[in-house]
N, C-alpha and C positions, 0 to 999 in steps of 0.2 A: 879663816874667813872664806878664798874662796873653795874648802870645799864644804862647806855649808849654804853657799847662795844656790846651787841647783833644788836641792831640798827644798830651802823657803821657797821657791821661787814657783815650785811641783804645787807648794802645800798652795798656795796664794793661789793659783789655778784652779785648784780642789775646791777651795771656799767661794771663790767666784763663780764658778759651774756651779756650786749648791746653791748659793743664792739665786743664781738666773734661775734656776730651773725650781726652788722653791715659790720665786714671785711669780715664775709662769703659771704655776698650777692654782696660787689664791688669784690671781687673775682671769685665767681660763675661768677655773669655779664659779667666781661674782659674777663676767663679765661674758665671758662666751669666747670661742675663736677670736670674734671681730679687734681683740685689743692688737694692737700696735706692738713691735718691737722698741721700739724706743718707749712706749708706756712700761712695757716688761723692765726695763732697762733701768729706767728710774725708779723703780717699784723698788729693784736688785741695790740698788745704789753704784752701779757701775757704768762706764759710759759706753757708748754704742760698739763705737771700736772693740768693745771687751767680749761685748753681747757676740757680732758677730766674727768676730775670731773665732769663739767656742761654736758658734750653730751659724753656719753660713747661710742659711733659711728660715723661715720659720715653719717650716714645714718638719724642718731636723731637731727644730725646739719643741714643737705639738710633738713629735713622735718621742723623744727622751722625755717628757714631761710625764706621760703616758705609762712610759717602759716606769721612772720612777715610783708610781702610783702602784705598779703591779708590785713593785721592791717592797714597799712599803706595806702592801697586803701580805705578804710572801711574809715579811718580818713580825708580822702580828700574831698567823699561825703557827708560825717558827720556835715565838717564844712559849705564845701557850702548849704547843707539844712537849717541850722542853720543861715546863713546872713540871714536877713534883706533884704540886696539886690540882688533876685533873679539875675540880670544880671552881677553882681558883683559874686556871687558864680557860675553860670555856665563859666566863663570866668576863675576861679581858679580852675575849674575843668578838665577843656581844657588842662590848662597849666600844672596844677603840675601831673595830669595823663602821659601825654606825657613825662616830665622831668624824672618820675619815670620810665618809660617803656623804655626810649632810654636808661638807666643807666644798669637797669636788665632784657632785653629781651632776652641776650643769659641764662641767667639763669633759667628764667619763662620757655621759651623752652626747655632748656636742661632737666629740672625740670619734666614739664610733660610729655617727652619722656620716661623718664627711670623710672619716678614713676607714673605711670599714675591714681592709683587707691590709690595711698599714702595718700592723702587728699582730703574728698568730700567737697567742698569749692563752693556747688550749692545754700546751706542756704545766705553763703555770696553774691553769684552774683546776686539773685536773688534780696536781699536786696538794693545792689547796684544801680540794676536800676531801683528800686522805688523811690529811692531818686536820680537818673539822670531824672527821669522823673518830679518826683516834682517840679526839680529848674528849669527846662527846660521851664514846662507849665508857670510856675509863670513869666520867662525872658517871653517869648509868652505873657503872659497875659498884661505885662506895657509897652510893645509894643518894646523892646528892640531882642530880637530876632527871627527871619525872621521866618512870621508863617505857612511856612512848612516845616518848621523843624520834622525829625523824629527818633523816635530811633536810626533807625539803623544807620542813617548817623553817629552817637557818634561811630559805630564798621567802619566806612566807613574811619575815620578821624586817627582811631587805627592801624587799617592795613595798609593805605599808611604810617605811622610813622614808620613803622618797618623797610625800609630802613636806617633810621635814625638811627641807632646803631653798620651801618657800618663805621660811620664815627669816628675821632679818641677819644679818650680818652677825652682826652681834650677840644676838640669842641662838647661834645653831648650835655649839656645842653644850651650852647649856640646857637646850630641849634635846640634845639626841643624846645628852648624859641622863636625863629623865626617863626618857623614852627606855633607853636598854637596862635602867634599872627597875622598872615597869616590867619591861618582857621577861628580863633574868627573873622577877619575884614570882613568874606565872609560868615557868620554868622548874622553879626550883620543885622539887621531890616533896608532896604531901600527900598524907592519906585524907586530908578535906578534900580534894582534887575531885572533881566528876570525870568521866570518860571527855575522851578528844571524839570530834567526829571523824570519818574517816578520811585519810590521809591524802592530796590533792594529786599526790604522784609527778609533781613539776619534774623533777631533777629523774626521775625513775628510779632512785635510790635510795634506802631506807638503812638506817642502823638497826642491825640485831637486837633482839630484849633479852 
């Protein structure tokens, strides 16, 4: 017994830090900065004492909330690099990107509004979309996705989604599960396809044909 309570006791700290940190971010998302630690708190099912033992501020809660958001991004291209099936992972990238972004985009904003210099999270985007471009060439390459396809169109597809988190509670993942199977079908590889106009150049970065 006791040398299994330090373990439980690690693990029960693990699950509590997830949940804070999971209710912070549907919080943050609905809600904005302005909620309360004790809102968070009760969202988590833990009581206050617990909240700040793990984040003495919340300033140390906004910023882990944030770092998890990037983890969670980081883990989406992660895996699609990792299929097998390049058109298969660009297609889960579409989608669970978008799902995550209609859930926490008032918070992503709220986030770098008021902490703009909080987290340099340039290592991670950068990473990001090496591996969007990876699964991207590779969907190109077996002829599954339309080969002018270009970077920026991936931030093209981000920003018109952003209306999408004005819709309710309830309906977001259901409209931005719509929505990226909309984009993926206009995406996908046909010879009905007309030419793309020319390319906007946001990111300055294009995938090879």
């Amino acid at each position: 017994m006791p040398a299994t309570l330090p373990q439980d006791l690690r693990s029960d700290a693990k699950e509590n830090r997830d949940r804070v940190i999971a209710a912070a971010r549907e919080l943050f998302g609905t809600d904005g900065l302005e909620v309360t630690m004790r809102q968070i708190a009760r969202h988590a099912g833990v009581g206050p004492a617990t909240l700040y033992r793990r984040f003495p501020t919340k300033a140390d809660l906004i910023r882990a909330a944030f770092v998890d958001e990037l983890e969670a991004c980081h883990s989406i291209v992660a895996d699609a690099v990792a299929d097998t099936d390049p058109w298969r992972g660009f297609r889960s990238i579409i989608e669970r990107v978008m799902v995550l972004n209609v859930r926490n985009q008032g918070f992503t904003d709220a986030f770098l509004s008021a902490y703009p210099d909080a987290v340099d999270f340039r290592a991670q985007r950068e990473e990001a979309v090496r591996g969007i471009v990876t699964v991207a060439r590779g969907a190109i390459e077996v002829g599954a996705l339309r080969a002018d396809f270009v970077l920026d169109d991936f931030l093209i597809v981000l920003l018109a989604a952003r209306g999408l988190s004005r819709t309710t509670e309830a309906e977001r993942t259901r409209t931005a599960r719509r929505y990226a199977a909309l984009v993926i079908d206009g995406l996908r590889a046909s010879d009905r396809h007309g030419p793309l106009p020319s390319a906007p150049r946001l990111l300055r970065s294009v995938i090879p044909g």
